[in-house]
C-alpha positions as CSV (number, residue, x, y, z in Angstrom):
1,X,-62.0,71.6,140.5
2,X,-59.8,70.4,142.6
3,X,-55.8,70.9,142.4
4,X,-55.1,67.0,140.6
5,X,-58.0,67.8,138.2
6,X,-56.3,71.3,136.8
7,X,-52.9,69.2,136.6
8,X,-54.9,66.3,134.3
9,X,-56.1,68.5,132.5
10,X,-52.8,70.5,131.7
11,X,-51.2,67.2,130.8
12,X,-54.0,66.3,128.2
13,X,-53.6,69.6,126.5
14,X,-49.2,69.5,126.6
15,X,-49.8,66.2,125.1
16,X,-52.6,67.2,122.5
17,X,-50.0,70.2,121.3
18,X,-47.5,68.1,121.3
19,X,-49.0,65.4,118.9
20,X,-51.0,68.2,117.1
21,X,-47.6,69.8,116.3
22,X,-46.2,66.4,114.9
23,X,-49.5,66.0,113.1
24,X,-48.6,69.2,111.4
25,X,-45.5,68.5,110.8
26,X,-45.8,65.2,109.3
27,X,-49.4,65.7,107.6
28,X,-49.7,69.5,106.5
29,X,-46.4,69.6,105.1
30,X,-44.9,72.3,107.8
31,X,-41.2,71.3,108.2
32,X,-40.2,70.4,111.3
33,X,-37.1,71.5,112.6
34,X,-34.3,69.0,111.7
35,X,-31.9,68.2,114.2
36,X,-28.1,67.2,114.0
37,X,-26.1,64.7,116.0
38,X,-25.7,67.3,118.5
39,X,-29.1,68.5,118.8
40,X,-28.8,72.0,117.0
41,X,-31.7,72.6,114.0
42,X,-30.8,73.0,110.8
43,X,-32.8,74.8,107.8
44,X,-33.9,72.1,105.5
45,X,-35.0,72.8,101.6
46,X,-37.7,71.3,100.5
47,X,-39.4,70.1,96.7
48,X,-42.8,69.2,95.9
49,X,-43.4,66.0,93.8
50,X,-47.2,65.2,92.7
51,X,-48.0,67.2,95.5
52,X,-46.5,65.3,98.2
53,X,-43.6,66.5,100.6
54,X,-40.3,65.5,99.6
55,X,-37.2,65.7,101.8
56,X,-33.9,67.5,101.7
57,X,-31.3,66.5,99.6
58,X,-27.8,65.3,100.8
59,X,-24.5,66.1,99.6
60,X,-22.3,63.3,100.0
61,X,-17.9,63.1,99.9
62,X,-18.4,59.3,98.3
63,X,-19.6,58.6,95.1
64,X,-22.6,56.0,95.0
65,X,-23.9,55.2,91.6
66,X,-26.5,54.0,90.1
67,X,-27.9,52.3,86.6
68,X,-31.5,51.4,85.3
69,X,-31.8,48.7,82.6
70,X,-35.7,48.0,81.7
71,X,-37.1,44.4,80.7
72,X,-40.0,43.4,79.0
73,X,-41.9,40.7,81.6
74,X,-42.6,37.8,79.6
75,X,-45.9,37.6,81.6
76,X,-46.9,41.7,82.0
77,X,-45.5,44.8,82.6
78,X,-41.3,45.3,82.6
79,X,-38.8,44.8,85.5
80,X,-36.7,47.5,86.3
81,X,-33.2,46.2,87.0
82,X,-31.1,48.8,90.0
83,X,-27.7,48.2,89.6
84,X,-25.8,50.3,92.2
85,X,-22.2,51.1,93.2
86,X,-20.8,52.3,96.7
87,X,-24.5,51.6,97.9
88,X,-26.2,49.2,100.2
89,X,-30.0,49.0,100.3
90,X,-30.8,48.8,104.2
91,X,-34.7,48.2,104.1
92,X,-34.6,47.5,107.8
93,X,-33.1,50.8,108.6
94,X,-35.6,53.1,106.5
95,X,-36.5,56.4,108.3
96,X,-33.9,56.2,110.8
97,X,-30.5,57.7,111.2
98,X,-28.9,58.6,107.2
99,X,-25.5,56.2,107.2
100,X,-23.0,57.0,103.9
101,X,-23.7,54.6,101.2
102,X,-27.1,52.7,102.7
103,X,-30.4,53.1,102.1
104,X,-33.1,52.8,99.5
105,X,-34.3,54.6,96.2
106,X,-37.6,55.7,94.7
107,X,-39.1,54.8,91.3
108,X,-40.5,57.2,89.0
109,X,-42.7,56.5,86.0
110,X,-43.4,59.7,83.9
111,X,-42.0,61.9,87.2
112,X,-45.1,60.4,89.2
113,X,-43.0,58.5,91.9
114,X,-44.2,55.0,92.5
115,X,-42.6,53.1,95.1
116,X,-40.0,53.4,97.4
117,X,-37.5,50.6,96.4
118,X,-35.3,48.3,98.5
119,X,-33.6,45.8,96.4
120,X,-32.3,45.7,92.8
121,X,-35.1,44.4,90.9
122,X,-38.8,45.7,91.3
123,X,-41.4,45.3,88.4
124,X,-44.0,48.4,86.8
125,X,-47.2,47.5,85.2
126,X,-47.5,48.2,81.6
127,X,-47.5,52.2,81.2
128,X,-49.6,51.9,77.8
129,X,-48.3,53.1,74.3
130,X,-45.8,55.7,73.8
131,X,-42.5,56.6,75.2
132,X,-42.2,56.9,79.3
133,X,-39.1,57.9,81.2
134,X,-38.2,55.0,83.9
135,X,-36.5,57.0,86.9
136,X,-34.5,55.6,89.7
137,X,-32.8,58.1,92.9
138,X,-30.9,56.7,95.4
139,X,-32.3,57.7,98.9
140,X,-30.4,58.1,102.2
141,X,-32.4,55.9,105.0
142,X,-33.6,59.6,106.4
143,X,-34.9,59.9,103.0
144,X,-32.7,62.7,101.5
145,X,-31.7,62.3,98.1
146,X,-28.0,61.6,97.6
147,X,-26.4,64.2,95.3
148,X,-23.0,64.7,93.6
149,X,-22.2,68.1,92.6
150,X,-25.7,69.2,93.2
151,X,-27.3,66.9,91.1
152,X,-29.4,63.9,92.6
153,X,-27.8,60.6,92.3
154,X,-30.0,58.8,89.6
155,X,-30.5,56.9,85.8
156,X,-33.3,57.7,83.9
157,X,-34.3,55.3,80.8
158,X,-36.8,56.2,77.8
159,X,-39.0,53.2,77.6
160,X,-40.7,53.5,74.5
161,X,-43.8,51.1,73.8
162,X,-45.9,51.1,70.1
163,X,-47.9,48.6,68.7
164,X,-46.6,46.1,71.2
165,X,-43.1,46.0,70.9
166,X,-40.9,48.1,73.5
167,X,-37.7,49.4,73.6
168,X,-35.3,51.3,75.6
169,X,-33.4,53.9,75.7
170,X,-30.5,55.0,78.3
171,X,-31.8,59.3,78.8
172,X,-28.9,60.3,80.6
173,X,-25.4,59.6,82.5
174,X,-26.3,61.2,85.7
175,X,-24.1,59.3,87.6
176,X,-24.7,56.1,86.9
């Protein structure tokens, strides 16, 4: 082999460990170091949600808010109303740089997240019978959750749904 082919072939294998290390990273669930604005790592914490990686969470010095009423569609399923304070949803700046007070949240049904979220209405199918708990966190656009006092920045509502008729009720005052 001539002195060219070695160097091809030591570029395809930086870049295959390169992309395999993102791969695991992103797909195996192996943190990758997180960076600050300077360029110095960080040690993240990490939780587990339905068995999918979930992000850091991020203490903040302003105090968004946030409040969850449910409504019964007249058609199907209920629309969840996001009311927020000291928060802007920036859809077109999800997964980049986290910016105080912007972002999105994420919808929970039963603690089974749903969707991500970027606006202040979004609509759930009908859950069946019984009583389900309606979640809503607000979520930096890196994807931490916003916290207060170490507790995440969300509303939770008791939806309760028997024999057709469905009612709410508000399950907590966590900072909304």
């Amino acid at each position: 082999m001539g002195q060219y082919d070695w160097a091809f072939f030591i570029g395809i294998a930086v870049v295959f460990l390169a992309v395999g290390g993102m791969l695991g990273a992103t797909y195996f669930g192996t943190p990758a170091p997180a960076h600050d604005a300077h360029g110095d790592t960080h040690e993240e914490t990490h939780e587990v949600h339905d068995e999918h990686m979930h992000t850091e969470t991020l203490e903040v010095d302003f105090a968004p808010s946030v409040e969850i009423e449910v409504h019964e569609d007249p058609e199907s399923g209920y629309n969840i109303h996001i009311m927020t304070e000291n928060f802007d949803f920036s859809p077109e700046r999800a997964s980049t740089e986290h910016v105080d007070g912007e972002g999105h949240a994420h919808i929970y049904v039963d603690g089974k997240k749903i969707s991500r979220v970027y606006g202040n209405w979004f609509h759930i199918g009908n859950p069946g019978e019984g009583v389900h708990e309606v979640r809503v966190t607000l979520n930096a656009n890196s994807h931490e959750d916003f916290t207060i006092g170490g507790e995440k920045v969300s509303d939770t509502v008791l939806l309760d749904i028997s024999g057709g008729d469905s009612h709410t009720h508000d399950d907590t005052a966590a900072h909304g």
